[in-house]
C-alpha positions in Angstrom: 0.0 0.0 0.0 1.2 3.1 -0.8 2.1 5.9 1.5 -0.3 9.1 1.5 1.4 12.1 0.7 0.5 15.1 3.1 2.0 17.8 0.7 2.9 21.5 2.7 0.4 24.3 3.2 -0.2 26.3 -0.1 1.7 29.4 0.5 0.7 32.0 -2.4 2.4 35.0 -2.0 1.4 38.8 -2.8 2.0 39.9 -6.6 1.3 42.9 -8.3 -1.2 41.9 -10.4 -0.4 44.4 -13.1 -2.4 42.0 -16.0 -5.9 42.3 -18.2 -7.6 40.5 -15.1 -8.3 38.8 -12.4 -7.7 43.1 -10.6 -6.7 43.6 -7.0 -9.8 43.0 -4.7 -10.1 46.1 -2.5 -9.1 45.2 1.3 -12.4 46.0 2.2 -14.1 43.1 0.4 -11.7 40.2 1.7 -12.5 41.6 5.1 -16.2 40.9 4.1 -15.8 37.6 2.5 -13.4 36.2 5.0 -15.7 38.1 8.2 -19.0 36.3 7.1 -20.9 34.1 9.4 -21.3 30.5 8.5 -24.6 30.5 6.9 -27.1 28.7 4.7 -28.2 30.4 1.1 -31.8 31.0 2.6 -30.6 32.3 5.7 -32.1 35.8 6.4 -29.2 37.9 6.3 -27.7 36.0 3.3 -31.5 36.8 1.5 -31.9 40.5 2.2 -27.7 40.5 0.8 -29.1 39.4 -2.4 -31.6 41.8 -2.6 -29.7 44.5 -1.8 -27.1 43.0 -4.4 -29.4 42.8 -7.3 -30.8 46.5 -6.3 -27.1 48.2 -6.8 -26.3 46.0 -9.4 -29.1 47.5 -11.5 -27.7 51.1 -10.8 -23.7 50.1 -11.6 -25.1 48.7 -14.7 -28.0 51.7 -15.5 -30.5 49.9 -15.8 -34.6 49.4 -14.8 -34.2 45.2 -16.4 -35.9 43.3 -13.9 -33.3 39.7 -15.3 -30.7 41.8 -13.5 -28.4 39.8 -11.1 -25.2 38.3 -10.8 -24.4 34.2 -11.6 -22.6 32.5 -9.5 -18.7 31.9 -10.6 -16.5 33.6 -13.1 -16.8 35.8 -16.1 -17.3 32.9 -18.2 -20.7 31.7 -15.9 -22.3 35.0 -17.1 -21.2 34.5 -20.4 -22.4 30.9 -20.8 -25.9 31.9 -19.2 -26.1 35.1 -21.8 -25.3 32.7 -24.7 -27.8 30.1 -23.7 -30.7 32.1 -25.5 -29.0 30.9 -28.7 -30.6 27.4 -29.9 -29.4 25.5 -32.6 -29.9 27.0 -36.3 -30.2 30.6 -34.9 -28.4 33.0 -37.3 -25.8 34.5 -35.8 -23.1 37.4 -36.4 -20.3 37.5 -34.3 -17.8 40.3 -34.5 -14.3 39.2 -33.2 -11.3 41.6 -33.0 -9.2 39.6 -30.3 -8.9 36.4 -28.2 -12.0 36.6 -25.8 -14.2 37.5 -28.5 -12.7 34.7 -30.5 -13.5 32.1 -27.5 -17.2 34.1 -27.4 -17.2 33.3 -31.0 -16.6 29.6 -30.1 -18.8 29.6 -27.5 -21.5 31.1 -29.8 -21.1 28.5 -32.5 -21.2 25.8 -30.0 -24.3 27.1 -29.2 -25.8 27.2 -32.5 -24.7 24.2 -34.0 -27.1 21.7 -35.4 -26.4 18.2 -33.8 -24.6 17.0 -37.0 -22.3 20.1 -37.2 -21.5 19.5 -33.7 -21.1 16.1 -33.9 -19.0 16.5 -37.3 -16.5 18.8 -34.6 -17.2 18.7 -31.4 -14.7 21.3 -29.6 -14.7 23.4 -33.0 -17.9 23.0 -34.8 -18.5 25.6 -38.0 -21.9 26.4 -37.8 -23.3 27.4 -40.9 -25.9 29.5 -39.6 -23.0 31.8 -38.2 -21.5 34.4 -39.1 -17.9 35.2 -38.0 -16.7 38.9 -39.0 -12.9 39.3 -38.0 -11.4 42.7 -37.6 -7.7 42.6 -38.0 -5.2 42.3 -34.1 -5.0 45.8 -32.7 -8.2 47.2 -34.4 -11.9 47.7 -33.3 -14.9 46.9 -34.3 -16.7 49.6 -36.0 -20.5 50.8 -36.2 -19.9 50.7 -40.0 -18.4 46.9 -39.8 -21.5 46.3 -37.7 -24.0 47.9 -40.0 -22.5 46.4 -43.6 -22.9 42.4 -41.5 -26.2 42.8 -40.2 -27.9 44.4 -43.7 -26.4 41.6 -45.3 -26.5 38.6 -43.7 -29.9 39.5 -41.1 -29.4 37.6 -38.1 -31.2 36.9 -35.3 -28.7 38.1 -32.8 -25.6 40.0 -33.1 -22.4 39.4 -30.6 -19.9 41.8 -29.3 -17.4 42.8 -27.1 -17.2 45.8 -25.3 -13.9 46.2 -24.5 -11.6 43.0 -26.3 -8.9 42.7 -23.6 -7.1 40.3 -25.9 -6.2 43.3 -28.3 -6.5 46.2 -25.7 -9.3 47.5 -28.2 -12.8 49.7 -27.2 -15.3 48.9 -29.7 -18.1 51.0 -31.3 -21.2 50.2 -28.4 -23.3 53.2 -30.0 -22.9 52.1 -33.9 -23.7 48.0 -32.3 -26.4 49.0 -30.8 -28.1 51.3 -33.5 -27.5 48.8 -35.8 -29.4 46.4 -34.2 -32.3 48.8 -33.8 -32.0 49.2 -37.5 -32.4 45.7 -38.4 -34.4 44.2 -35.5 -31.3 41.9 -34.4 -31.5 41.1 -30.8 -27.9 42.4 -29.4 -25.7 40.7 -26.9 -22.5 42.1 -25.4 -19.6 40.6 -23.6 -18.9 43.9 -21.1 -16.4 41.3 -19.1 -13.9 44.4 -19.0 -15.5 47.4 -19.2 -18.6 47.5 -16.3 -17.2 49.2 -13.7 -14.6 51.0 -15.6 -16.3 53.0 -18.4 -19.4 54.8 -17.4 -21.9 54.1 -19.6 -25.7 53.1 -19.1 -27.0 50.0 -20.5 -30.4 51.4 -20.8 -29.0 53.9 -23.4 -28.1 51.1 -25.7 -31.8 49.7 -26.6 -30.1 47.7 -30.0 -29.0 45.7 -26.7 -30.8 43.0 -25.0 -28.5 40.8 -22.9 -24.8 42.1 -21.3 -22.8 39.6 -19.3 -19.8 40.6 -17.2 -17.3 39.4 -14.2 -16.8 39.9 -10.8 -12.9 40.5 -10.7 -12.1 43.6 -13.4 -13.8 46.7 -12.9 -16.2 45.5 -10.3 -13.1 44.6 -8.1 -14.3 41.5 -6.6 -13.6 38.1 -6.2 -12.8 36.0 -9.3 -15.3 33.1 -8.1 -18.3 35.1 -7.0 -21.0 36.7 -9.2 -21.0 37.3 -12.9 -23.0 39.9 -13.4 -25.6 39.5 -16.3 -28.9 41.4 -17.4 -31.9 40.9 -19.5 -34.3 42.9 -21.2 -37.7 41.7 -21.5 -37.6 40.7 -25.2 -35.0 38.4 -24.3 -36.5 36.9 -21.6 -39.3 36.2 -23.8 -37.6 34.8 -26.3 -35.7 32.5 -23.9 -39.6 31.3 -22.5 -40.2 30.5 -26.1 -37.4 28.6 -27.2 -35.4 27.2 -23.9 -32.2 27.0 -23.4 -29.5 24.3 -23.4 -28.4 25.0 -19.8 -29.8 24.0 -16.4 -27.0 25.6 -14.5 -26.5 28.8 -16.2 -30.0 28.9 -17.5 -31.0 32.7 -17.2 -35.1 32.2 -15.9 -34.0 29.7 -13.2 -30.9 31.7 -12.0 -33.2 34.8 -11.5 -35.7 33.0 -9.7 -33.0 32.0 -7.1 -32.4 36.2 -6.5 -36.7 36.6 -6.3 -36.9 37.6 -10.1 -39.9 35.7 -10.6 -42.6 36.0 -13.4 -41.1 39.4 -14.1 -41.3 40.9 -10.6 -39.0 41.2 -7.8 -40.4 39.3 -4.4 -39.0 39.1 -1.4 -37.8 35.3 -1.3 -36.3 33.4 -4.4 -37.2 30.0 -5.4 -34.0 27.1 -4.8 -31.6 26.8 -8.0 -28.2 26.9 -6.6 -26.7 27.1 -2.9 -25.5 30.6 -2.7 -22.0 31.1 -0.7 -22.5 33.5 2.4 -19.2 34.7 1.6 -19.4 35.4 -2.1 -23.0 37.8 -1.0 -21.0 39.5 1.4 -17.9 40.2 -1.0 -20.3 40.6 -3.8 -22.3 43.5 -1.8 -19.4 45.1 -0.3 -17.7 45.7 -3.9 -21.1 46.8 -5.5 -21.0 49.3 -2.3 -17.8 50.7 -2.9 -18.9 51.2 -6.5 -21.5 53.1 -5.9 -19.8 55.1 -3.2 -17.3 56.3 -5.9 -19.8 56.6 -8.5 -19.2 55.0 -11.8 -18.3 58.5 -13.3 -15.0 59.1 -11.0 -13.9 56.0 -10.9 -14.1 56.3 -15.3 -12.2 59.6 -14.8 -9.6 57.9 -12.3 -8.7 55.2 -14.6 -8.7 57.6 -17.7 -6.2 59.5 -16.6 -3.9 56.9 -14.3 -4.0 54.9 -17.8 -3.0 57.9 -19.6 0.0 58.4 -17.3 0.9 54.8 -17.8 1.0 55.4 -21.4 3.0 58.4 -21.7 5.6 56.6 -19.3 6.1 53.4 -21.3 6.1 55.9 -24.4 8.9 57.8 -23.1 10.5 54.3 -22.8 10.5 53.7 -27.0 7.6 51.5 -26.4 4.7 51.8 -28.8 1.1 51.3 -27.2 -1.8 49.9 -29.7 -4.6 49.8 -27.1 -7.1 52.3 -26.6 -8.5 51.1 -23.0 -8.5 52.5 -19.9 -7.7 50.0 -17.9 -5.3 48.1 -19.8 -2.0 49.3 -22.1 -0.9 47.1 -25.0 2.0 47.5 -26.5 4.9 46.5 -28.2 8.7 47.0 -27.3 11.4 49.3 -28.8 13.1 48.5 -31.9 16.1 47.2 -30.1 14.4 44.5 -28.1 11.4 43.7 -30.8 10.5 39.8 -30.8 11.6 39.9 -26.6 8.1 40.7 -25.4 7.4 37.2 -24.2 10.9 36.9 -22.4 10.6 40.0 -21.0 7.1 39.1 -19.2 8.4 36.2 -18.0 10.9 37.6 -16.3 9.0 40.1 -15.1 6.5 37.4 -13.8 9.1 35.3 -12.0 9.6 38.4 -9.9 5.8 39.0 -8.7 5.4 41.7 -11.5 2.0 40.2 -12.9 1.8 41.9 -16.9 0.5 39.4 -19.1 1.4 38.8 -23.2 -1.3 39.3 -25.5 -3.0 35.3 -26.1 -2.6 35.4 -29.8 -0.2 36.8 -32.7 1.4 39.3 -32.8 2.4 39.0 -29.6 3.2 41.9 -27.4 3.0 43.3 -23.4 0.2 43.5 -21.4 0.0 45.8 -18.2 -3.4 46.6 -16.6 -3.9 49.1 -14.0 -7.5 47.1 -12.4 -8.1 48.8 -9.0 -4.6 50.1 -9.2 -5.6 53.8 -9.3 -3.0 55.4 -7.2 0.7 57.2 -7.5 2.4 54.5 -5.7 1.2 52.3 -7.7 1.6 53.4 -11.1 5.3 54.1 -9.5 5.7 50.7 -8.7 4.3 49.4 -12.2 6.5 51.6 -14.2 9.5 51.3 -12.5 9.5 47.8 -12.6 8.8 47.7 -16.2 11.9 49.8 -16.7 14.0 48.0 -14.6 13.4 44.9 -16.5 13.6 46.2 -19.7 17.0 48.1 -18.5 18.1 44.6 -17.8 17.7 43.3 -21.4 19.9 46.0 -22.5 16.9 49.0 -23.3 19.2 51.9 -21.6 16.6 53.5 -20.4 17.4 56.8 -17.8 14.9 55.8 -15.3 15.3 59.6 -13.4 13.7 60.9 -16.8 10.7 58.7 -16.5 10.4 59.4 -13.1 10.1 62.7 -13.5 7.0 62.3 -16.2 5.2 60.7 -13.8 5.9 63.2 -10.9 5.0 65.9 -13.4 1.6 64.6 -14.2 1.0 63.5 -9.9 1.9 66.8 -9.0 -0.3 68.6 -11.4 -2.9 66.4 -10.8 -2.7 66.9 -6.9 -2.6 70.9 -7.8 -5.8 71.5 -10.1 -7.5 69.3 -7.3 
């Protein structure tokens, strides 16, 4: 008989997580997660937590859709339940510009594959009823790409990211979602990186009728609590109509587990899922901070940290593609061109947590999630340099110091 092996505690120590995603989670939601009572999911205190939750969550998002609430695990849990309206045959058009919406893509083709198609390729089945419009690495997706697929091909639904962390790249929300109100295409967006980051409304984008994002980017919360997902009434409709391929992410049953029932809020949900105490309590203490900073100034604070970040690396010889706030892609100088992976994972081995990009070309990714202070920015940039000085960049580190103290200290005096 073999001897059990009782392997050492997991030690994981602190990084700076300076990537796309999973952000820092404020210190004030771990205190909440970790200070929760052991408790059941209908225990009263967990219940009027969900309320509460689902209450802010329809102001962070700006929004009166009742199918507004958060599904329990990652990004991906939110995106799975948004995608489960599509049945197989639907006609699709799905705009990809980067990784994530390349894997939404998948998903969405999964989704609408016939039973032969999918048995024909299981983990990659081509869908003939959709439609996959690729805009080239490093460029988004515009209103007039939107408009030219959907007049042609007239789908039933239209997929989008908001903001394609794989590229770095905003794309065109307002020409999506007029589009779709054009040509009566039900819109859904993957807003996985920009809710809680960009202040926008979703209730100002009527083209739209189902947005799915995560708990750990701009929401700043835990990676494995609540996904948060809404619904307008037209899609909730059409989900009654056709089903849905999911029991677990299925968007009716999750709803009715946060008392979204028949279309109306009550005050106790119906079982679906065992909610964690912890996850409410995180999940409500990150949508509080939220709102306490208002999703205006917290758009403003990451505009212009980003903005800093980018003039720094700029002064470096680097040359930034992206066009997100929370997030700065870019490529290295001349000199060290084809190094980006090396250089990130060096700079990984050390605790400095930048990411590459997931496809080709590849370059550097450094994202500022809930990292909206000097010190920080300090710390991010300095590191950066310091690594890249080690390759051989010859970079004069007081220079880029004193670009960032410039912009601090002017910043500090117009306040």
């Amino acid at each position: 008989m073999s001897k059990i092996v009782i392997f050492p505690r997991l030690e994981i120590p602190p990084t700076l997580a300076a990537g796309p995603g999973p952000g820092n989670t404020d210190p004030r939601v771990l205190a909440r997660f970790a200070g929760a009572g052991t408790a059941d999911h209908m225990q009263a205190d967990v219940l009027r937590g969900m309320i509460e939750c689902k209450q802010m969550l329809r102001e962070v998002m700006g929004t009166r859709n009742i199918h507004t609430f958060g599904v329990a695990g990652t990004g991906w849990s939110g995106l799975d339940a948004m995608f489960g309206a599509v049945m197989p045959g639907d006609k699709v058009v799905m705009f990809v510009n980067g990784t994530f919406s390349g894997i939404d893509g998948l998903t969405v083709r999964m989704k609408a594959a016939t039973p032969e198609e999918l048995a024909a390729s299981p983990l990659d089945p081509q869908a003939a009823s959709v439609t996959v419009v690729t805009v080239p690495h490093g460029e988004s997706v515009t209103g007039e790409v939107v408009e030219a697929a959907l007049a042609e091909h007239r789908p039933r639904w239209a997929v989008m990211a908001h903001w394609e962390t794989g590229s770095g790249r905003i794309n065109d929300l307002r020409g999506f979602s007029d589009a779709c109100e054009r040509h009566d295409v039900m819109g859904l967006v993957d807003a996985v990186s920009s809710l809680g980051v960009a202040n926008f409304r979703i209730d100002d984008f009527p083209g739209v009728h189902g947005w799915a994002s995560c708990p750990q980017k701009g929401i700043c919360c835990l990676p494995l609590t609540y996904a948060p997902v809404s619904f307008s009434d037209r899609y909730i409709a059409t989900l009654r109509a056709t089903g849905c391929r999911s029991f677990v992410h299925h968007p009716i049953l999750e709803a009715r587990h946060w008392g979204i029932i028949d279309g109306k809020d009550v005050e106790k949900g119906t079982y679906h899922r065992t909610h964690s105490a912890y996850a409410v309590a995180a999940f409500h203490e990150a949508l509080r901070i939220t709102l306490q900073e208002t999703v205006a100034d917290r758009a403003k604070n990451y505009a212009f940290h980003e903005a800093v970040l980018r003039e720094a690396v700029t002064a470096m010889g680097c040359k930034v593609t992206s066009n997100m706030t929370s997030l700065v892609v870019l490529t290295l100088p001349d000199d060290l061109a084809g190094r980006e992976m090396e250089l990130v994972q060096t700079c990984r081995a050390e605790g400095f947590g930048i990411w590459p990009t997931l496809s080709e070309p590849v370059q550097v990714r450094i994202g500022i999630l809930n990292l909206l202070n000097r010190r920080a920015i300090t710390e991010i940039v300095t590191r950066f340099g310091e690594a890249m000085n080690r390759m051989g960049a010859g970079i004069d580190m007081t220079r880029i110091t004193a670009i960032l103290d410039r912009q601090f200290d002017r910043a500090v005096a117009a306040e």
